[in-house]
MISE-161496 format. One record per residue (C-alpha): residue in three letters; x negated, z negated, y negated. Coordinates in Angstrom, 1 decimal. Layout:
<rs>
ALA|X|Z|Y
...
</rs>
This chain:
<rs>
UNK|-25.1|-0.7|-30.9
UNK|-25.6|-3.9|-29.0
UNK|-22.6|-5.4|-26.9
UNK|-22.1|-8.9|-26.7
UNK|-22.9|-10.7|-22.9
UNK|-25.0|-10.1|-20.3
UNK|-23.9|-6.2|-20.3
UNK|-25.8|-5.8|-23.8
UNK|-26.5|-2.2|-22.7
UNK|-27.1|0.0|-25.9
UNK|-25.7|3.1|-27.0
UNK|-28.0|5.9|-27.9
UNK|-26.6|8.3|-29.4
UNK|-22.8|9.3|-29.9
UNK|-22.2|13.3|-30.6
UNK|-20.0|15.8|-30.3
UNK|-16.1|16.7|-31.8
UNK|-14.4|12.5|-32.1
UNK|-11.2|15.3|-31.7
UNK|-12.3|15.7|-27.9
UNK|-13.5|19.1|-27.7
UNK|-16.5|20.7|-27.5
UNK|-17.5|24.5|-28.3
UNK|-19.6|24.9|-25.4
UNK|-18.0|22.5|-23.0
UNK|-16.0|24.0|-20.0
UNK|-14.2|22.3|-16.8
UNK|-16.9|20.4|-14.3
UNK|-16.4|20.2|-10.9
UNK|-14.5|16.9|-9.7
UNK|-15.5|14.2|-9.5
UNK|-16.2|10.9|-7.1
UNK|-12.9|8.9|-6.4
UNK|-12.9|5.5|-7.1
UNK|-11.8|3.1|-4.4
UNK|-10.9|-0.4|-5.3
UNK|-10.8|-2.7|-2.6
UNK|-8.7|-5.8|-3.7
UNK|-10.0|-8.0|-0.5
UNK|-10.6|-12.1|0.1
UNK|-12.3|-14.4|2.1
UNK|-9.2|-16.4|2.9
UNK|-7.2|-13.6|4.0
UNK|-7.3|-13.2|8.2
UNK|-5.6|-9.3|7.4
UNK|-8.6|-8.8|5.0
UNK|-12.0|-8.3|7.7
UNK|-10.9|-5.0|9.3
UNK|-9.9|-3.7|5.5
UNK|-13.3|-5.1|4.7
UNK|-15.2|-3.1|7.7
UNK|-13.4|0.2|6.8
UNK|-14.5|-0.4|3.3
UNK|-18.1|-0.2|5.1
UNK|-17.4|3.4|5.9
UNK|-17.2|4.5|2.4
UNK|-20.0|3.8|0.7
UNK|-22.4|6.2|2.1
UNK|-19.9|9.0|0.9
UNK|-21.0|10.4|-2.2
UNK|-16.9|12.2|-3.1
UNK|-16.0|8.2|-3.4
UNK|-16.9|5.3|-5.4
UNK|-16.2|2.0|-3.9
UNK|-15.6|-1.3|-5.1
UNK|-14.8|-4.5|-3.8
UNK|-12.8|-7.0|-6.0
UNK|-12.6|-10.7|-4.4
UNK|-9.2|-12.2|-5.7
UNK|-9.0|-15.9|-5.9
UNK|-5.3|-16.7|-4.8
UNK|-5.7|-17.6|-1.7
UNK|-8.6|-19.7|-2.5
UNK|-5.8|-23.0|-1.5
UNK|-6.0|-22.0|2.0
UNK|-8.9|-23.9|3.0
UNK|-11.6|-21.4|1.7
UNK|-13.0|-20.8|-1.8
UNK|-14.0|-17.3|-1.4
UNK|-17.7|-17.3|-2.3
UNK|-17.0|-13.7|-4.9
UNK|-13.8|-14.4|-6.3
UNK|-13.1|-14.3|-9.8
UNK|-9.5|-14.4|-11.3
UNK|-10.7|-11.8|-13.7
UNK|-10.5|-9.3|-10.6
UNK|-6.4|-11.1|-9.7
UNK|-5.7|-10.9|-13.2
UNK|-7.0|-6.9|-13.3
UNK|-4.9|-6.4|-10.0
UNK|-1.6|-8.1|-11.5
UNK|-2.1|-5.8|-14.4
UNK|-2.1|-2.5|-12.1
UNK|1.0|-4.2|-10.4
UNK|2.7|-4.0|-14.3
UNK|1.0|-0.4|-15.0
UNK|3.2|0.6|-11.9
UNK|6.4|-1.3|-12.6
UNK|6.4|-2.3|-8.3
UNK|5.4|-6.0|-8.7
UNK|3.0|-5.0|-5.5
UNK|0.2|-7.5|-5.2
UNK|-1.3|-8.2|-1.8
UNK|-4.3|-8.2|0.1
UNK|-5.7|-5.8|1.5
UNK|-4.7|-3.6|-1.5
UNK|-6.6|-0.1|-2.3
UNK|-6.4|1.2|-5.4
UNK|-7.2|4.7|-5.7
UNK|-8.6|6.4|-9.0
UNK|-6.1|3.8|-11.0
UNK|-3.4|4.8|-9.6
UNK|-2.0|5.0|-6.1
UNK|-1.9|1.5|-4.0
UNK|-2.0|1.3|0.1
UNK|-2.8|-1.0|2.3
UNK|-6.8|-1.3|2.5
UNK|-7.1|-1.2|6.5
UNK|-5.2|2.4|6.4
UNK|-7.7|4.5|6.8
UNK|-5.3|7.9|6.7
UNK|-3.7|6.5|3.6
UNK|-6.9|5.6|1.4
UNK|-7.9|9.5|2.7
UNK|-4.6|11.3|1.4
UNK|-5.1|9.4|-1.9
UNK|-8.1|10.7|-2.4
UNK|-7.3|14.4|-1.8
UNK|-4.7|13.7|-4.5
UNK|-7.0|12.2|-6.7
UNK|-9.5|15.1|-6.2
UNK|-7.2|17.8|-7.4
UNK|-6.9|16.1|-11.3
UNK|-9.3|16.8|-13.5
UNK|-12.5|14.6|-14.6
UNK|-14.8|14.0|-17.2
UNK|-18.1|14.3|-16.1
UNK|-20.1|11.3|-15.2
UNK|-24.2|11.0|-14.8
UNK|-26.7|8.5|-14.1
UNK|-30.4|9.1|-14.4
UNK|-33.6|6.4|-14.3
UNK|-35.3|6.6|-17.5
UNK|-38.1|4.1|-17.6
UNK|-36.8|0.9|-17.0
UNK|-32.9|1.5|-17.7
UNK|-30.6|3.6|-16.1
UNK|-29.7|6.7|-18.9
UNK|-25.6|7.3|-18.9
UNK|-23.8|10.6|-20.3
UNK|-20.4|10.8|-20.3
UNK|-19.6|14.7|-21.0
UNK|-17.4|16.0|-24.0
UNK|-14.2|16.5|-23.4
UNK|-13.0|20.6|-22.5
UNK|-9.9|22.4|-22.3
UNK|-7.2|21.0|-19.9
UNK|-9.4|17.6|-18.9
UNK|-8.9|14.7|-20.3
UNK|-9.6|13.4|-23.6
UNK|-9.9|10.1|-23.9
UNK|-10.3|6.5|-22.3
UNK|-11.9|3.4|-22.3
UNK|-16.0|3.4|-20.4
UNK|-16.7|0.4|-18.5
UNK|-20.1|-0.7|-16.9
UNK|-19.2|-2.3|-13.2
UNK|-22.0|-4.3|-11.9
UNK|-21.9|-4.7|-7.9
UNK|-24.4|-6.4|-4.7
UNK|-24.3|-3.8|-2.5
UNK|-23.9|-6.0|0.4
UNK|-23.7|-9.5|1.4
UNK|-23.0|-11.8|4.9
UNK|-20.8|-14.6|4.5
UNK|-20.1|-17.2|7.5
UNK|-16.9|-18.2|6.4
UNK|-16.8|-22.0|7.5
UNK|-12.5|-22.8|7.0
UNK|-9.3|-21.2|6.4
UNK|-7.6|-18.1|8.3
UNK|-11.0|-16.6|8.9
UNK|-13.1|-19.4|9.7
UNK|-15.7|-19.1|12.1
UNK|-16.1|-15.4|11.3
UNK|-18.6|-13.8|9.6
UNK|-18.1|-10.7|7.7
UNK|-20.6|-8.1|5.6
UNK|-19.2|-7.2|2.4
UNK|-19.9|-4.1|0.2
UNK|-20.0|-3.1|-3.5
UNK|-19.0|-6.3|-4.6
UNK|-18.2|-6.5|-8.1
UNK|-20.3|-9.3|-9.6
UNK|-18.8|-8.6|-13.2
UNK|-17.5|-5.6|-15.6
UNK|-17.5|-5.2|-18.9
UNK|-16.3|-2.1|-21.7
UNK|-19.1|-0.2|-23.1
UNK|-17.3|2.0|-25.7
UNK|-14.3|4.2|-26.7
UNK|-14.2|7.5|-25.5
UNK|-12.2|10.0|-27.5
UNK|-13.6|13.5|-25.7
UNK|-17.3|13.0|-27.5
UNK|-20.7|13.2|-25.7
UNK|-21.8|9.7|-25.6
UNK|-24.8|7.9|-24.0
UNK|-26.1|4.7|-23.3
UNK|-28.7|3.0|-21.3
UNK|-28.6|0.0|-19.2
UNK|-31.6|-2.1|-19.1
UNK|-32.6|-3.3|-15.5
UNK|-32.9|-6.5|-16.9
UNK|-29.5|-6.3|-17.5
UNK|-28.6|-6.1|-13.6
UNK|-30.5|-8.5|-12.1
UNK|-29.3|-11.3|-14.8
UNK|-25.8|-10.3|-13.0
UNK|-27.6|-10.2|-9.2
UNK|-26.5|-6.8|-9.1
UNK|-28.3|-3.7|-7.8
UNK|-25.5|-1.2|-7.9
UNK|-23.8|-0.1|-11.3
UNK|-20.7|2.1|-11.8
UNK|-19.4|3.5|-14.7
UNK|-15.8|4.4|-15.0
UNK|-13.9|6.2|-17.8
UNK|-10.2|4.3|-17.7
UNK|-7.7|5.1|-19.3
UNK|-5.6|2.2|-20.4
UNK|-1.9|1.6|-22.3
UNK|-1.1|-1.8|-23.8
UNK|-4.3|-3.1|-22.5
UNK|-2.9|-1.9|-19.0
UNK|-5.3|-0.2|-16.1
UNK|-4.4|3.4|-16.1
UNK|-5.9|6.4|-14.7
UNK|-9.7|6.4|-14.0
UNK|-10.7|10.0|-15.3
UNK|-14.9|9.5|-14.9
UNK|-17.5|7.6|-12.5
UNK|-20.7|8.0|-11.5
UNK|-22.8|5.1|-9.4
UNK|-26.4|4.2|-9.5
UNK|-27.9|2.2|-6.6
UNK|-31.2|0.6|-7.0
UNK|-33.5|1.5|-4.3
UNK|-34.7|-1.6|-2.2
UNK|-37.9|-3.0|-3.6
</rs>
């Protein structure tokens, strides 16, 4: 199977019950938390958001992600990341929840929960939420030149179905923001997503796939994340998977 775009990362093989469960499979421990960080250049609340985000991403329970939104671009500022693709994906979590809630500095925990991004005891009682539900298991392994994926089948009581997505990220960039609220500052961003794009259908089957390194530098990414998603009316549900590969510096 290839997939269209630069994320032309090819499935290998595809096995296991399409009904979601396996004989042999059983409940895996939980797994990371995925933190996205809805931030922006433009946005004077946004740098101390942006520096706690810093904490995270040595912490291997977590997954975090920094989405650069582009609506306060007409402040004086284009910020250098943002795509509307990442406003349009943070609307849509506004409609999944029904709050209208759109702001920055905005956390989204696991798909669900929102808080503001510079509370740090907020983004921390998300999580221990979020660590309590149950996961599909998620792993990343270097196989030659492309990182190997397995998403585990599906077992009694975990979930059983969602959508995988490959989310390319720079680990971490310094931008001297020259206008707008924040000008004059510069500020070290992490994890920031450079694109995303779906792999496949999961519907409880063992499924892999490999992404070429080719594939990441053609996006000026070193990090990759995959996420199982589950989604409603093309909505942003629960994430119910991850796992993160982070190329080592050459």
């Amino acid at each position: 199977m290839k997939l269209p775009r630069a994320f032309r990362a090819a499935a290998i093989a595809a096995t296991g019950s399409l009904l979601g469960l396996s004989a042999t499979a059983s409940p895996a421990a939980a797994g990371p938390v995925v933190l996205e960080l809805y931030t922006s250049q433009g946005c004077s609340s946004c740098p101390p958001a942006d520096a706690l985000f810093a904490t995270y991403v040595t912490r291997t329970d977590v997954i975090p992600l920094s989405f650069s939104v582009d609506y306060w671009n007409y402040l004086g500022w284009v910020d250098t990341f943002a795509k509307h693709e990442h406003t349009e994906r943070q609307r849509a979590y506004a409609l999944t929840r029904g709050d209208g809630h759109v702001y920055t500095p905005q956390v989204i925990v696991a798909g669900g929960a929102h808080v503001i991004g510079s509370d740090r005891a907020a983004i921390e009682a998300a999580i221990a939420i979020a660590q309590d539900l149950p996961t599909v298991d998620v792993a990343v392994e270097v196989v030659g030149s492309a990182v190997h994926i397995d998403v585990a089948a599906a077992f009694a009581g975990g979930p059983t179905w969602g959508t995988v997505w490959i989310v390319l990220f720079d680990t971490s960039e310094r931008v001297e923001i020259g206008r707008g609220e924040n000008a004059g500052q510069t500020v070290t961003y992490h994890n920031i997503v450079m694109d995303m794009h779906r792999l496949a259908m999961w519907r409880g089957q063992a499924m892999s796939f490999e992404l070429p390194f080719a594939e990441m530098e053609e996006a000026r990414a070193d990090g990759a994340a995959i996420i199982v998603q589950q989604e409603r009316n093309g909505l942003p549900g629960p994430i119910v998977g991850a796992a993160v590969y982070t190329r080592p510096p050459a």
